[in-house]
C-alpha positions in Angstrom: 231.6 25.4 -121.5 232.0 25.7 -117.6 228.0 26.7 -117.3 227.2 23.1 -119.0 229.5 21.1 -116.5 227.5 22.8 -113.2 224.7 20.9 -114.8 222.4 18.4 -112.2 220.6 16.7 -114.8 217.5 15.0 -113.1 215.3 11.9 -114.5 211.5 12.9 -114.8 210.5 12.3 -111.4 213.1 14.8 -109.9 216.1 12.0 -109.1 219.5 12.8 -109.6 221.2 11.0 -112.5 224.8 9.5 -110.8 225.4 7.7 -113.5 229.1 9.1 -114.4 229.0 7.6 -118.0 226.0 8.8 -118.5 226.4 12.2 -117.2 229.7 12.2 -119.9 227.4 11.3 -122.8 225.2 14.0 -122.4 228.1 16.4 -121.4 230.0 15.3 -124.6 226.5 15.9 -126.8 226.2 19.3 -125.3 229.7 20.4 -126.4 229.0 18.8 -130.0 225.8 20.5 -130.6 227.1 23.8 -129.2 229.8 23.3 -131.7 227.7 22.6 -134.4 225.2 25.7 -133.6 228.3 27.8 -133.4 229.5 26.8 -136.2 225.8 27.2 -138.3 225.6 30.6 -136.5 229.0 31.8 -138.2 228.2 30.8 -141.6 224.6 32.9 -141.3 225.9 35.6 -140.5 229.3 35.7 -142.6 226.5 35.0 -145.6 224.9 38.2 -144.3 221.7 36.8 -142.4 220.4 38.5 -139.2 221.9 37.1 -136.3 218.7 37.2 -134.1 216.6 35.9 -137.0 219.3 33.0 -136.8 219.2 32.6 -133.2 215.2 32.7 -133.4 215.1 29.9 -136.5 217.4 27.6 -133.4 215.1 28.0 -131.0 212.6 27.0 -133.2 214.4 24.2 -133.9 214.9 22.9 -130.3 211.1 23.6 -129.1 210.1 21.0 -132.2 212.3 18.2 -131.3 209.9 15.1 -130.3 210.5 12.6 -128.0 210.1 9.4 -129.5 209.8 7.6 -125.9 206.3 7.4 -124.3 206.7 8.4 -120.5 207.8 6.1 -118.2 205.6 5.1 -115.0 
């Protein structure tokens, strides 16, 4: 997971988030949903699906995810 800890995560505007706990929190969701995707993609293709049909359907998945949180001003 060494390519997720070089992350700079940034607010909308372009500022850097400092925040240590909150630079943790999204660190440790990172490593849970890779875990979980990794996970998924194992049982697809052990069950015999097509790995880049698999890899597709997450992609899908991510791009639909809505932000329930009008922008900030």
């Amino acid at each position: 997971m060494a390519r997720d800890e070089t992350i700079i995560w940034r607010s909308p505007k372009g500022d850097v988030i400092a925040c240590v706990e909150r630079n943790k929190v999204l660190q440790e969701n990172l490593a849970e949903i890779r875990q979980v995707c990794q996970d998924a993609l194992e049982d697809a293709v052990l069950m015999g699906c097509d790995e880049q049909q698999f890899r597709a359907v997450l992609a899908e998945l991510i791009a639909s995810l809505e932000n329930p949180y009008p922008p900030q001003q």
